[in-house]
PDB file with one MODEL, atoms N, CA, C and O in Angstrom:
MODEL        1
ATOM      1  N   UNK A   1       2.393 -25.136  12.002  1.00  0.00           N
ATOM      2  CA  UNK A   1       1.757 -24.218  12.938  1.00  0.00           C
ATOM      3  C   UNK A   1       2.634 -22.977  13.103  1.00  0.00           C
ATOM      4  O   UNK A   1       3.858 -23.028  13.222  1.00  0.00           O
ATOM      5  N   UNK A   2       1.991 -21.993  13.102  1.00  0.00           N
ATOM      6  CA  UNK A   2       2.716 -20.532  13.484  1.00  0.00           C
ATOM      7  C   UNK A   2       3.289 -20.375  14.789  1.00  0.00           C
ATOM      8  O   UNK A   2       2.662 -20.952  15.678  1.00  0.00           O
ATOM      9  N   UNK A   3       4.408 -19.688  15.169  1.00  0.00           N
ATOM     10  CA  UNK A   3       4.742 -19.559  16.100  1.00  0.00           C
ATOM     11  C   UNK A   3       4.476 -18.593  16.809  1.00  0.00           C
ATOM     12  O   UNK A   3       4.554 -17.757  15.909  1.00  0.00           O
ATOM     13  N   UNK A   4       4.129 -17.788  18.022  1.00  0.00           N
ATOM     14  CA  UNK A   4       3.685 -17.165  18.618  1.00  0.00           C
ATOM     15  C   UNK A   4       4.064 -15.627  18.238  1.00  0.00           C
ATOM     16  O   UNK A   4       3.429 -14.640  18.610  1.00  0.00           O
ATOM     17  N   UNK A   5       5.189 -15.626  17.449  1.00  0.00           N
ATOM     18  CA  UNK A   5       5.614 -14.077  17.153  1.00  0.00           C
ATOM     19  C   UNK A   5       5.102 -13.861  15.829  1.00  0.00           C
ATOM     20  O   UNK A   5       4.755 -12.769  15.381  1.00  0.00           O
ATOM     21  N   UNK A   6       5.061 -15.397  14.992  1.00  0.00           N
ATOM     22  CA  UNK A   6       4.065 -15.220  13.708  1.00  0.00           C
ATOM     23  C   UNK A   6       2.586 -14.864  13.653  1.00  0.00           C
ATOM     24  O   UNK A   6       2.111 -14.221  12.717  1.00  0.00           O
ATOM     25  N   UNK A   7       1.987 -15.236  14.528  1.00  0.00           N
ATOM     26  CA  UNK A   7       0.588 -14.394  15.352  1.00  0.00           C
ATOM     27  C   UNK A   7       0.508 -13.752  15.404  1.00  0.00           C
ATOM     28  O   UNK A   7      -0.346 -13.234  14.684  1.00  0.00           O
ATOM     29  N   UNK A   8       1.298 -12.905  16.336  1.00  0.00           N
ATOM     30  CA  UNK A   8       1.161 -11.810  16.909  1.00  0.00           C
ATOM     31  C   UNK A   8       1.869 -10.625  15.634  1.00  0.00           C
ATOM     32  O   UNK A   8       1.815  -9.396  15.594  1.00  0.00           O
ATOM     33  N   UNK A   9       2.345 -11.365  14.938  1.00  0.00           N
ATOM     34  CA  UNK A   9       2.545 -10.624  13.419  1.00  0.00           C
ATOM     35  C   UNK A   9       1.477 -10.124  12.730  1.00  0.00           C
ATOM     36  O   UNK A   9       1.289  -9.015  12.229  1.00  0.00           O
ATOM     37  N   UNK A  10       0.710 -11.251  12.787  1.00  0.00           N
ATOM     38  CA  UNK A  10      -0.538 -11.717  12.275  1.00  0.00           C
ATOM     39  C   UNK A  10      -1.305 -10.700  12.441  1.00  0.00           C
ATOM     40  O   UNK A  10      -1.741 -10.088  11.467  1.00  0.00           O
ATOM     41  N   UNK A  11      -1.556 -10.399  13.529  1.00  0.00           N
ATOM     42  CA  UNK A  11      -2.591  -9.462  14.144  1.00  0.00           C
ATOM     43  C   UNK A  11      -2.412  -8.675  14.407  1.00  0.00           C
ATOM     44  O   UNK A  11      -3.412  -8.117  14.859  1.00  0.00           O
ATOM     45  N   UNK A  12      -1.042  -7.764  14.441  1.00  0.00           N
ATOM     46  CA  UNK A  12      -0.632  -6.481  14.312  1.00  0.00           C
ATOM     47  C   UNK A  12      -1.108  -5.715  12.886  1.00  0.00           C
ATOM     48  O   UNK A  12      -1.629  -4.613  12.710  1.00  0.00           O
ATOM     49  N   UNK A  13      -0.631  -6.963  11.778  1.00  0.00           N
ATOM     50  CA  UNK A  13      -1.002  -6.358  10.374  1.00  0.00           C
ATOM     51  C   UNK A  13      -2.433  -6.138  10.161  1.00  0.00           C
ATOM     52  O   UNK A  13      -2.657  -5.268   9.319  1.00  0.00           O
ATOM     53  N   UNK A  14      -3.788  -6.851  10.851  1.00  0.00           N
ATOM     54  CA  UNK A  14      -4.679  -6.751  11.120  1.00  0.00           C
ATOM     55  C   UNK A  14      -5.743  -5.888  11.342  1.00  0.00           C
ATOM     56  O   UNK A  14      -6.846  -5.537  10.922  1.00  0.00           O
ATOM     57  N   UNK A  15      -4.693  -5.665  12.407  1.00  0.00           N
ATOM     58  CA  UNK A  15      -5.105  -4.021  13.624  1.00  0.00           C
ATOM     59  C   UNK A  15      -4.838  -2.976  12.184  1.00  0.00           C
ATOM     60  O   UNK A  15      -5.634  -2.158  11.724  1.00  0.00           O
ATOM     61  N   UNK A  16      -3.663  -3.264  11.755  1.00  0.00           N
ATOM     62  CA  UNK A  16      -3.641  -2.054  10.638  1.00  0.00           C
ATOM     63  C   UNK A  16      -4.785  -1.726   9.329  1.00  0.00           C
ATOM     64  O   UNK A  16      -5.281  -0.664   8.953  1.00  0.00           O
ATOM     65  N   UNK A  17      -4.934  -3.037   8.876  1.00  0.00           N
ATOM     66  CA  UNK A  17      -6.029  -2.901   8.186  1.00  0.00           C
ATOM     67  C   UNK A  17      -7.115  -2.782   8.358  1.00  0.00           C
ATOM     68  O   UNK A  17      -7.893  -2.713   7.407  1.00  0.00           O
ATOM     69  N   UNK A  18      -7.573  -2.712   9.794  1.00  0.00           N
ATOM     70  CA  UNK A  18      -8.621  -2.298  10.338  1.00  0.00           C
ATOM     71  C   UNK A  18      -8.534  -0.794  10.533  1.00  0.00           C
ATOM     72  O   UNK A  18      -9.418  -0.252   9.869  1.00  0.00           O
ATOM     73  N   UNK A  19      -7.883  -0.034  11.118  1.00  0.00           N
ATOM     74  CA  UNK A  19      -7.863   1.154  11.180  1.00  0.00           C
ATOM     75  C   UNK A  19      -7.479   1.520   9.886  1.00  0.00           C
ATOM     76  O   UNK A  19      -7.776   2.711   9.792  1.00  0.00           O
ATOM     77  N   UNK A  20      -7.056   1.196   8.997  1.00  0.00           N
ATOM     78  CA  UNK A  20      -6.845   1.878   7.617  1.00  0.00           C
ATOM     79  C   UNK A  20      -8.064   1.638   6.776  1.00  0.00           C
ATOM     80  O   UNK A  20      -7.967   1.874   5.572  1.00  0.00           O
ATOM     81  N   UNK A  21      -9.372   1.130   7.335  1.00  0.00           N
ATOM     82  CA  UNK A  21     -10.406   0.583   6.537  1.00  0.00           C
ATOM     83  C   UNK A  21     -11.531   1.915   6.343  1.00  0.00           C
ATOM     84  O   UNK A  21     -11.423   2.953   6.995  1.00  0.00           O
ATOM     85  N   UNK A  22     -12.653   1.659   5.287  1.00  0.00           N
ATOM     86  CA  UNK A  22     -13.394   3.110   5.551  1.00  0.00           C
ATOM     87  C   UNK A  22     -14.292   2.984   6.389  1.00  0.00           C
ATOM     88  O   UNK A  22     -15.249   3.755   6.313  1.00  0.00           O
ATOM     89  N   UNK A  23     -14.243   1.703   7.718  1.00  0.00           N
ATOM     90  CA  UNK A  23     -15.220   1.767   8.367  1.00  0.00           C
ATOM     91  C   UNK A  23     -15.835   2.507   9.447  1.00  0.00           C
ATOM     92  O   UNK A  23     -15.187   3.549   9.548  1.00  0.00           O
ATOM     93  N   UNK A  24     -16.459   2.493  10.023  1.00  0.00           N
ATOM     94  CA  UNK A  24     -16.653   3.797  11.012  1.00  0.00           C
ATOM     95  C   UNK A  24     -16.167   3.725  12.141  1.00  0.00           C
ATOM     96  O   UNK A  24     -16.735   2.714  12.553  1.00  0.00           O
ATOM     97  N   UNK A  25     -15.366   4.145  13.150  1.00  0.00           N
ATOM     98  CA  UNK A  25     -14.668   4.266  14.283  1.00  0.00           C
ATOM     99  C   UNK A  25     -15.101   3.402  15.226  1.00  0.00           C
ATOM    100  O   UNK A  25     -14.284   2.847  15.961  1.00  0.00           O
ATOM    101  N   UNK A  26     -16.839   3.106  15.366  1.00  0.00           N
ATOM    102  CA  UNK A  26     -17.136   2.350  16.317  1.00  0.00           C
ATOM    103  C   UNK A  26     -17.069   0.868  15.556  1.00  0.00           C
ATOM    104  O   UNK A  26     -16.948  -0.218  16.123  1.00  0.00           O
ATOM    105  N   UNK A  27     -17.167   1.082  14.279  1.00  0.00           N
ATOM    106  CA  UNK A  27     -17.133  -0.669  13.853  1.00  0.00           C
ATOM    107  C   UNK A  27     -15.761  -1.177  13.910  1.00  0.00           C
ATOM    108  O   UNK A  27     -15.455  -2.365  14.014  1.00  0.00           O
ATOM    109  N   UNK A  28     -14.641   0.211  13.802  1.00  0.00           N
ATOM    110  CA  UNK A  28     -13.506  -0.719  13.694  1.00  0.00           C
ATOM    111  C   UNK A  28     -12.690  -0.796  15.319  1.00  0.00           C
ATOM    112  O   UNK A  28     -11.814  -1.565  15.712  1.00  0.00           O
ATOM    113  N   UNK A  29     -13.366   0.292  15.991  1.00  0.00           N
ATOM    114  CA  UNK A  29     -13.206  -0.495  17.463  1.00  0.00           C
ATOM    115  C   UNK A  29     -13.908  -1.804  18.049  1.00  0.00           C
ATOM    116  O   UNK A  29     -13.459  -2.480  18.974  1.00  0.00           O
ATOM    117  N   UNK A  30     -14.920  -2.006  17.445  1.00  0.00           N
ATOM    118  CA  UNK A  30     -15.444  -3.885  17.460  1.00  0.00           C
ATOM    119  C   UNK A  30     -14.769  -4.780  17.052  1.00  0.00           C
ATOM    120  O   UNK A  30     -14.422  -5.762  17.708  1.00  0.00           O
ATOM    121  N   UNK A  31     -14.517  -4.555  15.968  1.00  0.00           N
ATOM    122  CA  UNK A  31     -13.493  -5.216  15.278  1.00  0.00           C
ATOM    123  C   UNK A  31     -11.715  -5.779  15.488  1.00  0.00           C
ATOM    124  O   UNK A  31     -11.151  -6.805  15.109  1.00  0.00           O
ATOM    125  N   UNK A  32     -11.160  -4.420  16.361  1.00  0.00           N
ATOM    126  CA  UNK A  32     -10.105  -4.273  16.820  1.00  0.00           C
ATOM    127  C   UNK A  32     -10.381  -5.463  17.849  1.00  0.00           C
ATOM    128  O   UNK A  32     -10.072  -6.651  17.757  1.00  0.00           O
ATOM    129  N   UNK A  33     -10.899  -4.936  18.621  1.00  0.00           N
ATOM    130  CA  UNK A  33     -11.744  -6.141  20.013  1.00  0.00           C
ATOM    131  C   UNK A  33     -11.996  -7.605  19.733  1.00  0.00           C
ATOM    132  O   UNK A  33     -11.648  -8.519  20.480  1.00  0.00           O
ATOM    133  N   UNK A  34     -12.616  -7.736  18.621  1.00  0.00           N
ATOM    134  CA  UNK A  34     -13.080  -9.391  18.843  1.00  0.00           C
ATOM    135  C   UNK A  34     -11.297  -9.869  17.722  1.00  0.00           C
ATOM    136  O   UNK A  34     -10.527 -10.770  18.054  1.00  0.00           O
ATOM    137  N   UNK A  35     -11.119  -9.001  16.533  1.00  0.00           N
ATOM    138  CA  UNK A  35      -9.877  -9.689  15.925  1.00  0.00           C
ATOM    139  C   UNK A  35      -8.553  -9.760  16.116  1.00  0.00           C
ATOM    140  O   UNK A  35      -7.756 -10.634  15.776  1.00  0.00           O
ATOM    141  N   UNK A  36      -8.341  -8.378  16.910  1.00  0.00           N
ATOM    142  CA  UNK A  36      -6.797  -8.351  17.505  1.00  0.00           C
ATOM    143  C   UNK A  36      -6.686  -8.664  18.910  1.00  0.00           C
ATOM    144  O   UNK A  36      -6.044  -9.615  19.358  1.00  0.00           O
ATOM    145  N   UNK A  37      -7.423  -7.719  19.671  1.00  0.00           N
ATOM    146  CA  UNK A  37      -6.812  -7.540  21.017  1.00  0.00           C
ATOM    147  C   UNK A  37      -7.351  -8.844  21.766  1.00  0.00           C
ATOM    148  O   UNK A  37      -6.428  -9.461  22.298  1.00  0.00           O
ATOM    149  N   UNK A  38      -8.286  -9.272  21.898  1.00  0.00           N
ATOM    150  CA  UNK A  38      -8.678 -10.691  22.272  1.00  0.00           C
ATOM    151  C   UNK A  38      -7.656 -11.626  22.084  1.00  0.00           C
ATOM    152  O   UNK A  38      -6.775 -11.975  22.870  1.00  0.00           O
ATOM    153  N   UNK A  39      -7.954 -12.089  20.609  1.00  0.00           N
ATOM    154  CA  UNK A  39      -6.703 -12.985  20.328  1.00  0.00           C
ATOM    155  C   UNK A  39      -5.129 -12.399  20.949  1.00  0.00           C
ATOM    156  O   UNK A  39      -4.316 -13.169  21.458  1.00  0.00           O
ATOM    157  N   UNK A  40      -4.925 -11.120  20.819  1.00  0.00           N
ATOM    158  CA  UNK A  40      -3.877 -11.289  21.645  1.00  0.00           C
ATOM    159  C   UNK A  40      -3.584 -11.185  22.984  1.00  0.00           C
ATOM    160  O   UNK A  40      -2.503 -11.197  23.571  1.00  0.00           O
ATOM    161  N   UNK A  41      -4.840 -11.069  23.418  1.00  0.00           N
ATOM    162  CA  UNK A  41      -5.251 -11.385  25.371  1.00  0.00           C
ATOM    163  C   UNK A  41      -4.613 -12.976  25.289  1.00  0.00           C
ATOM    164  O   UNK A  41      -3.503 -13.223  25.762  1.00  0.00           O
ATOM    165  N   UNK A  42      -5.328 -13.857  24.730  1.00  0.00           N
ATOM    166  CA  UNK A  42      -5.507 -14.989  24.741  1.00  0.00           C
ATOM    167  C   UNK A  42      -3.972 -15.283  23.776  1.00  0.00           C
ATOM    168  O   UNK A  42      -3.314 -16.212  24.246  1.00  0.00           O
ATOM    169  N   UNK A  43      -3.772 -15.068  23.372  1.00  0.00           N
ATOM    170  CA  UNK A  43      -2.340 -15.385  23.260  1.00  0.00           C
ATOM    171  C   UNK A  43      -1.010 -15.418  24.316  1.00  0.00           C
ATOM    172  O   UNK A  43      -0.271 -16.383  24.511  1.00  0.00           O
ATOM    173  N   UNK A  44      -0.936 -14.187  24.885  1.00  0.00           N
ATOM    174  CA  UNK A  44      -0.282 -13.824  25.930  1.00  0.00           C
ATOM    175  C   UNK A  44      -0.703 -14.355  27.352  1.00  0.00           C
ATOM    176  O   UNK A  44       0.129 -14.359  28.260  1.00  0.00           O
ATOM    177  N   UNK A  45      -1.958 -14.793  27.545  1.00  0.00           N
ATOM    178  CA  UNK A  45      -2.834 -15.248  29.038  1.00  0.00           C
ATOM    179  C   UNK A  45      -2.018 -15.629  29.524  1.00  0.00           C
ATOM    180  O   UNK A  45      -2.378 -15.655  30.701  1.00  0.00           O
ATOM    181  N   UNK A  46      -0.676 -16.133  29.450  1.00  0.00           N
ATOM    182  CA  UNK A  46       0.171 -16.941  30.813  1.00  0.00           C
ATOM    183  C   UNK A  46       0.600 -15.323  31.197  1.00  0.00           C
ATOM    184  O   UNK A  46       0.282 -15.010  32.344  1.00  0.00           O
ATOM    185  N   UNK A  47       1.250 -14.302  30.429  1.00  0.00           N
ATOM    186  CA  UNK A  47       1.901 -13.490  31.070  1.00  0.00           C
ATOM    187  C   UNK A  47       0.672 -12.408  31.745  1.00  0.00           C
ATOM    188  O   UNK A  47       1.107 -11.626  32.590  1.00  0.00           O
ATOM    189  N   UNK A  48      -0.673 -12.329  31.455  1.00  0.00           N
ATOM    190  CA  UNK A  48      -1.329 -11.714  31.837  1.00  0.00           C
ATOM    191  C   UNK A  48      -1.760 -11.839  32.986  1.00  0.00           C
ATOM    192  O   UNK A  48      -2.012 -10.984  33.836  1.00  0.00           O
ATOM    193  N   UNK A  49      -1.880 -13.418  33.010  1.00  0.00           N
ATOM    194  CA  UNK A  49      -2.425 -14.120  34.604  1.00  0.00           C
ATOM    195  C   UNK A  49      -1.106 -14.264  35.639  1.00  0.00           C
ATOM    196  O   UNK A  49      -1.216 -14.447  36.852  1.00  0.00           O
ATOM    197  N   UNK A  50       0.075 -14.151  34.957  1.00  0.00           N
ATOM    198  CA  UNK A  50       0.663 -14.533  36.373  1.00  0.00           C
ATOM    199  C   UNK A  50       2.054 -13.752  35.252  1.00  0.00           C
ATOM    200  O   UNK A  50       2.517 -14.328  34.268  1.00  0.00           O
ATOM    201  N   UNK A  51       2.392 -12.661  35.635  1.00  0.00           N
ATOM    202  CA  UNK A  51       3.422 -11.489  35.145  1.00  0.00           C
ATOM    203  C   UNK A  51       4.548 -11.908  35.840  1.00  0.00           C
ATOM    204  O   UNK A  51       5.578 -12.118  35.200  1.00  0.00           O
ATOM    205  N   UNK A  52       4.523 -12.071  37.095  1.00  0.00           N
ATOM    206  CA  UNK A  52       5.575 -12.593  37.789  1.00  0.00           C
ATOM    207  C   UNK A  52       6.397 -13.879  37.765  1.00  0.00           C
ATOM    208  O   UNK A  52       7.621 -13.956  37.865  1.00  0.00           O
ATOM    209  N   UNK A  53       5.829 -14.526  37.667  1.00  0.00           N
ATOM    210  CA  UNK A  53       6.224 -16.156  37.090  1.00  0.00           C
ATOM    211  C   UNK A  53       7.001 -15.781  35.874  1.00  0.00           C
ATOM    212  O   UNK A  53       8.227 -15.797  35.984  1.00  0.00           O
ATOM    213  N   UNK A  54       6.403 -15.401  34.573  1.00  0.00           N
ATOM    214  CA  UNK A  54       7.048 -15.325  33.218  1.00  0.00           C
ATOM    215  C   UNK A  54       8.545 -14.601  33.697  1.00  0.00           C
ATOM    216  O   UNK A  54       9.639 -15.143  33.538  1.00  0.00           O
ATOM    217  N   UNK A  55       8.360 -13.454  34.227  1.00  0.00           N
ATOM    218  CA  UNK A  55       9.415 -12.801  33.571  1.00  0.00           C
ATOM    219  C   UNK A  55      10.434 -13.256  35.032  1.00  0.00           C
ATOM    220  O   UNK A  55      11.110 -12.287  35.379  1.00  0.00           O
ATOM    221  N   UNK A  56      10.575 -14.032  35.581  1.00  0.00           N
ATOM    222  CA  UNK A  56      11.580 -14.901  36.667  1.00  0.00           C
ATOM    223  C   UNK A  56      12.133 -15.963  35.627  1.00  0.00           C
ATOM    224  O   UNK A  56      13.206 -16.510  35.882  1.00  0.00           O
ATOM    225  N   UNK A  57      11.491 -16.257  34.544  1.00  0.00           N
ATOM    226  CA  UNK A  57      11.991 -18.010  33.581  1.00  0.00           C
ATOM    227  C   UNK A  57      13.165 -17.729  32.884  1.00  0.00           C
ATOM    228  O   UNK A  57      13.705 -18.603  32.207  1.00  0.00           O
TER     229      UNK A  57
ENDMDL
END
């Protein structure tokens, strides 16, 4: 299993090939949305839901 910085690797390189694609601005802002930034909502969700907790550990 990948580790959380291998993910988020993951989907940085992603984001790039999406904006480097010839698709049209609004498809690759859909795209950005459901393949990167989601997954990395949902990756991060502990620090999103509770910011304060994380960064006290």
């Amino acid at each position: 299993m990948a580790t959380k910085l291998e993910e988020e690797e993951y989907l940085y390189r992603r984001a790039i090939d999406i904006i480097e694609s010839a698709d049209s601005d609004p498809v690759k802002e859909d795209l950005l949305f459901q393949e990167v930034w989601t997954p990395l909502a949902v990756l991060y969700k502990d620090r999103i839901l509770a910011p304060e907790a994380v960064l006290e550990e």
